[in-house]
matplotlib code that plots the C-alpha trace (Angstrom):
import matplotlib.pyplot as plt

x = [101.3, 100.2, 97.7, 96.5, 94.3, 92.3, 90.5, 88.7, 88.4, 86.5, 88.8, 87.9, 87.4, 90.6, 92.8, 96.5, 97.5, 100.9, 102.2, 101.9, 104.0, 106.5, 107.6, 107.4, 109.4, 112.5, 115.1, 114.8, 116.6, 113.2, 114.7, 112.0, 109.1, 108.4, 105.7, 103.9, 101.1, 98.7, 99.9, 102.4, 104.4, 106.0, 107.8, 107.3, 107.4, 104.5, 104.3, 107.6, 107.3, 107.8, 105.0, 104.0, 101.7, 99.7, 98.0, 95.8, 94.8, 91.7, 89.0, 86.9, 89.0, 91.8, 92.2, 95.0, 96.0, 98.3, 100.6, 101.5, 104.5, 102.6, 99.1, 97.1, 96.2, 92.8, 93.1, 95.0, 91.9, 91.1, 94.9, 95.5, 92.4, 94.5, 97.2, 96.3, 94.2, 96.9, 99.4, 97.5, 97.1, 93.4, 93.0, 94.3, 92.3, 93.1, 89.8, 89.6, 93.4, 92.0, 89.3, 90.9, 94.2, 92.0, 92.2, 96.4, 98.4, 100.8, 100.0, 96.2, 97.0, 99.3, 96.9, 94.5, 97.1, 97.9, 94.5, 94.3, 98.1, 97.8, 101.4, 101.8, 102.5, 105.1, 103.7, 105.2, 106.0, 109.2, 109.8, 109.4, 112.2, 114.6, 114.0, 114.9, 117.7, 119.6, 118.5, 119.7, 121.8, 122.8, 121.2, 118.1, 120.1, 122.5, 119.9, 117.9, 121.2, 121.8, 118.0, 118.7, 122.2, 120.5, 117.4, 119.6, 121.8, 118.6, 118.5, 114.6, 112.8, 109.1, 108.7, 108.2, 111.8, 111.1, 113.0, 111.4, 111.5, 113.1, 111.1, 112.4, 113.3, 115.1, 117.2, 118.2, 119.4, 122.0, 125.2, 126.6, 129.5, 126.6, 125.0, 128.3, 129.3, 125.6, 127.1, 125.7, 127.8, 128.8, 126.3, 123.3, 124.2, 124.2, 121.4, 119.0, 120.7, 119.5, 116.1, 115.7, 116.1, 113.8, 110.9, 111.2, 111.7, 108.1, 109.5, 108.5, 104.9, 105.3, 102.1, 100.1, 101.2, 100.3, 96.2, 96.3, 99.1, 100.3, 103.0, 104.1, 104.6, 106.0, 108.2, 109.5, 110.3, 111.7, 114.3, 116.0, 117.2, 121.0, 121.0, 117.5, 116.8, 113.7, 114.2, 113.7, 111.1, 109.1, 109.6, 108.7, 105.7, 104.8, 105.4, 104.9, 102.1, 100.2, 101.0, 100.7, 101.7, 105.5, 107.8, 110.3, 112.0, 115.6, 114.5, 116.7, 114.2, 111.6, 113.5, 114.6, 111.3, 109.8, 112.0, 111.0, 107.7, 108.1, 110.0, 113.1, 116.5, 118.4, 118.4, 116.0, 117.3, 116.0, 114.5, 113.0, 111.1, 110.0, 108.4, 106.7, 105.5, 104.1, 101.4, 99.7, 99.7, 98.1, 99.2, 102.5, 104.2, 101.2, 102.7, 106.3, 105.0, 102.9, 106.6, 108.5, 105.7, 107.1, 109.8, 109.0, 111.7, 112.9, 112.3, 111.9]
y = [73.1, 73.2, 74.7, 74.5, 76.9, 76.7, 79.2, 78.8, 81.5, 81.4, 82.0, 84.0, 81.5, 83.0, 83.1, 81.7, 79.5, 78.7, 82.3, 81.8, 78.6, 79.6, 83.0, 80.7, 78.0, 80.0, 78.2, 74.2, 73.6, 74.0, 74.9, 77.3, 77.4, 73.8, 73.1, 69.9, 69.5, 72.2, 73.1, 75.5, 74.8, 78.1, 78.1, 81.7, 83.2, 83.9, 86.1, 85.4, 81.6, 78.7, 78.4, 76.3, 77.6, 75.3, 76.9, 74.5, 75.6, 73.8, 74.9, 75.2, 77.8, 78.1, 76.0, 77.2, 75.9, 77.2, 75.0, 76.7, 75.1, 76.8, 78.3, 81.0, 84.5, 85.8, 87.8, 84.9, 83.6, 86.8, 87.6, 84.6, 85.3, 88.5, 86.8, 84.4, 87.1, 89.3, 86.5, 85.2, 88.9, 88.3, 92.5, 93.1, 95.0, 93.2, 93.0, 97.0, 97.3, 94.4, 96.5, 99.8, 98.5, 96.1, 98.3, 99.3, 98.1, 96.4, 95.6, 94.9, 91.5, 90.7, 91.3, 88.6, 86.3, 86.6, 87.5, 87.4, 87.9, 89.0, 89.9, 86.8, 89.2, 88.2, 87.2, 90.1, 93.1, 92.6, 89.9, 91.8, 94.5, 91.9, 90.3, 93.6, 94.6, 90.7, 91.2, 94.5, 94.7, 90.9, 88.3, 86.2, 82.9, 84.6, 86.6, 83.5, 81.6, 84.2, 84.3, 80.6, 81.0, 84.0, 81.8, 79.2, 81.6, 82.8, 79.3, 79.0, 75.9, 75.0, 71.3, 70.3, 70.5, 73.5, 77.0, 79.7, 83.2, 85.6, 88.4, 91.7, 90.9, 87.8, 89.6, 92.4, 89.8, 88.9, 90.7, 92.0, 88.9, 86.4, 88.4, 88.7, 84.9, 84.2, 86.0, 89.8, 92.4, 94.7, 97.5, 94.8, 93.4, 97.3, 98.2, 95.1, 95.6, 98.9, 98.2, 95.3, 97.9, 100.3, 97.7, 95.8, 99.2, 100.5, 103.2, 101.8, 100.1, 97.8, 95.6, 98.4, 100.2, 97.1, 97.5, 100.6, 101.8, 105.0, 104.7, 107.9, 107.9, 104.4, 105.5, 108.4, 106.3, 103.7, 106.6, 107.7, 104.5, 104.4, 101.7, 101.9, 103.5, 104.0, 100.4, 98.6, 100.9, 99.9, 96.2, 96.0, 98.3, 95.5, 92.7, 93.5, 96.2, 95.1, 99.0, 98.9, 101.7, 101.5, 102.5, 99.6, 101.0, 100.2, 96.7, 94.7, 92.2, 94.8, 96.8, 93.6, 92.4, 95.6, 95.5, 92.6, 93.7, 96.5, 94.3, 97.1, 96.3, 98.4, 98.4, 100.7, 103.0, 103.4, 106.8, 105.6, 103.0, 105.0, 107.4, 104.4, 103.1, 106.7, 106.4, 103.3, 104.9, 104.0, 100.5, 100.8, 97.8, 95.2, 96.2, 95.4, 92.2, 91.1, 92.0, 89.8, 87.1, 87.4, 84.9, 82.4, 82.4, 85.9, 88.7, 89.1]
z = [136.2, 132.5, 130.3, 126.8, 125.8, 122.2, 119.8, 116.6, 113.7, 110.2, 107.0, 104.2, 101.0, 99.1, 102.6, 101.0, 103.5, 102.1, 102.5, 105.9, 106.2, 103.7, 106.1, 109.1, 107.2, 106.2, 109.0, 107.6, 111.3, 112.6, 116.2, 117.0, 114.3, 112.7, 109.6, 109.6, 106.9, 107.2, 111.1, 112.1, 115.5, 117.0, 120.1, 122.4, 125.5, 126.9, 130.2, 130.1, 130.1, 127.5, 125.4, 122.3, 119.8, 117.2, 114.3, 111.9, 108.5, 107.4, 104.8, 107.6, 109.3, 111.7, 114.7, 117.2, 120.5, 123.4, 125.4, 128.3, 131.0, 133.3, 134.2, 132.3, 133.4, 133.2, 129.8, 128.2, 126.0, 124.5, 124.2, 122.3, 120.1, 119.1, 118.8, 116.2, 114.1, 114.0, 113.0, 109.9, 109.0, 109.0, 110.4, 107.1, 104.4, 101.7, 99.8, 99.9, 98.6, 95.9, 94.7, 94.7, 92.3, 90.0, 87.2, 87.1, 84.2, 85.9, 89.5, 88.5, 87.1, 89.9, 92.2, 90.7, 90.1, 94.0, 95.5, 98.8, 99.8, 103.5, 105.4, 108.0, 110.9, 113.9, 117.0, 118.7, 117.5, 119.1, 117.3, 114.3, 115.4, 116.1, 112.9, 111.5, 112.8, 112.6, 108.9, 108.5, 105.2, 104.7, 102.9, 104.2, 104.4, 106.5, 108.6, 109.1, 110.4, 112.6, 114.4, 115.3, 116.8, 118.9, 119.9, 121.0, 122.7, 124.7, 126.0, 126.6, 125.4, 125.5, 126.6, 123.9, 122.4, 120.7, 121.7, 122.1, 121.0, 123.4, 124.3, 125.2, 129.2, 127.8, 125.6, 128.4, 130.4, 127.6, 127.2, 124.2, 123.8, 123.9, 121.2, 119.2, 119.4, 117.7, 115.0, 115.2, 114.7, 117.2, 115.9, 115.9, 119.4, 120.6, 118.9, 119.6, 123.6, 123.5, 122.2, 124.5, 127.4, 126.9, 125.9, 129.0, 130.9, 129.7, 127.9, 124.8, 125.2, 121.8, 123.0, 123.6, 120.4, 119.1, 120.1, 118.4, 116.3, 115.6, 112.8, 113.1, 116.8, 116.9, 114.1, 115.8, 119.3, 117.3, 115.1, 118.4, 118.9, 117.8, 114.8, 114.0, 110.7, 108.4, 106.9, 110.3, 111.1, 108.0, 108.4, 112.0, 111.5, 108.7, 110.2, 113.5, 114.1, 110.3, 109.3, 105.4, 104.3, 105.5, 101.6, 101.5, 98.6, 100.3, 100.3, 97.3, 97.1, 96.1, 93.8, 91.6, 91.4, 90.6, 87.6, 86.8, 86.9, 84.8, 82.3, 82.6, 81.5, 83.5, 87.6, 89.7, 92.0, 95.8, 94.9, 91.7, 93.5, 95.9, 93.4, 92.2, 95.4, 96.4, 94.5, 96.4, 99.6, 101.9, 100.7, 99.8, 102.3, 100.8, 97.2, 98.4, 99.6, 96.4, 94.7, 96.9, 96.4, 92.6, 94.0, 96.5, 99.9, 97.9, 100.7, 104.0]

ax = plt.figure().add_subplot(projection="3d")
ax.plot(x, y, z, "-o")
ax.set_aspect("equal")
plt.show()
């Protein structure tokens, strides 16, 4: 039997609406996330069952919509609420980081230039982490080629034609060949096997953390994971638990634009960057992303 269910939310007057298609844009194969007009299409598992999720961007304010191959649990309302608010990054205190950085030399010009940026968040923070570590050192053309091959490797598909986003008991049902023929390396398929494992054992609560995160804690969990290091810790805490302070000073992305920024000549280093960055806590990951804003389909 199916379901839709449908919430509404208001939209602050400077919300930027095409930051939020353009990360869920990046594969032009469309084969689980597809943009039409001002509506994003996102295919997801949801209880562990196909899903399709419509978002609409209006002036008005955001109209979302859940397509559910099979009935709704009790919570599923509120929980999709969340969902929604946490994917258009609407928890986000941007107008506060705004205010505070106004008047720096470099970055207080950026900042109007690109008021309200928000981080479109994952709809899980799985999601997020598996993001991560697929993207882990490689470009984003080749990270983005990757995530489809390993969606369709997961085999589940929304009736609508879409495919869905495996979830963490999806992906501990896969084995590490099925991982490595969708074109992760061995380290990757270990790692995101690994991860997979302890998530759907309980042993690491990501949609609880996710009510109520604890960067430091999460980060710690996460850095006992073999393969998991401070980069993918920082990105999923962005992207995935809306934690803006992660330093992405490894990232490439944000080092080239910084220099950019800084009109430098010369190349900055990880730990000059982070020296930089250090100075905007608690804000530093909603700095990185204003710098990969600097070039459209540029970062992560």
């Amino acid at each position: 039997m199916s379901t839709t269910l449908h919430c509404q939310l208001p939209l602050p007057a400077n919300f930027r609406a095409a930051g939020f298609f353009d990360f869920h844009r990046r594969d032009a194969q469309q084969v689980a996330e597809r943009v039409l007009a001002h509506t994003l299409e996102k295919g997801l598992l949801w209880h562990g069952q196909p899903a399709l999720l419509r978002i609409s961007l209006q002036p008005e304010g955001a109209a979302a919509s859940l397509l559910l191959d099979s009935g709704s649990h009790a919570d599923d309302a509120a929980r999709l609420t969340g969902c929604v608010r946490h994917m258009l990054g609407l928890t986000q205190p941007v107008a506060e980081f705004e205010a505070a950085l106004a008047g720096h030399p470099q970055l207080g010009p950026l900042l109007a230039r690109q008021s309200g940026l928000r981080v479109p968040q994952t709809a899980s923070a799985f999601e997020a982490l598996a993001w991560a570590i697929i993207g882990q050192q490689i470009s984003v053309a080749a990270a983005v080629a990757i995530r489809r091959r390993f969606i369709l490797a997961a085999g589940r598909q929304h009736s609508s034609g879409l495919y869905c986003l495996p979830d963490a008991d999806c992906v501990a049902g896969m084995d590490e060949a099925t991982l490595r023929a969708a074109g992760l390396t061995q380290g990757k398929a270990q790692t995101l096997l690994r991860l997979a494992a302890e998530v759907a054992s309980g042993r690491l609560p990501l949609a609880a953390w996710q009510q109520a995160p604890d960067a430091a804690a999460i980060g710690s969990q996460l850095a006992a994971i073999r393969g998991i290091g401070p980069w993918t810790i920082s990105y999923a805490l962005l992207r995935g638990f809306a934690w803006l302070d992660g330093s992405l000073h490894g990232d490439v992305a944000v080092r080239r634009n910084l220099q950019r920024l800084l009109q430098r000549e010369d190349k900055l280093s990880a730990p000059e960057t982070e020296r930089w960055l250090a100075e905007f806590a608690p804000w530093r990951a909603l700095v990185a992303a204003h710098l990969w804003a600097l070039q459209a389909g540029d970062g992560y």
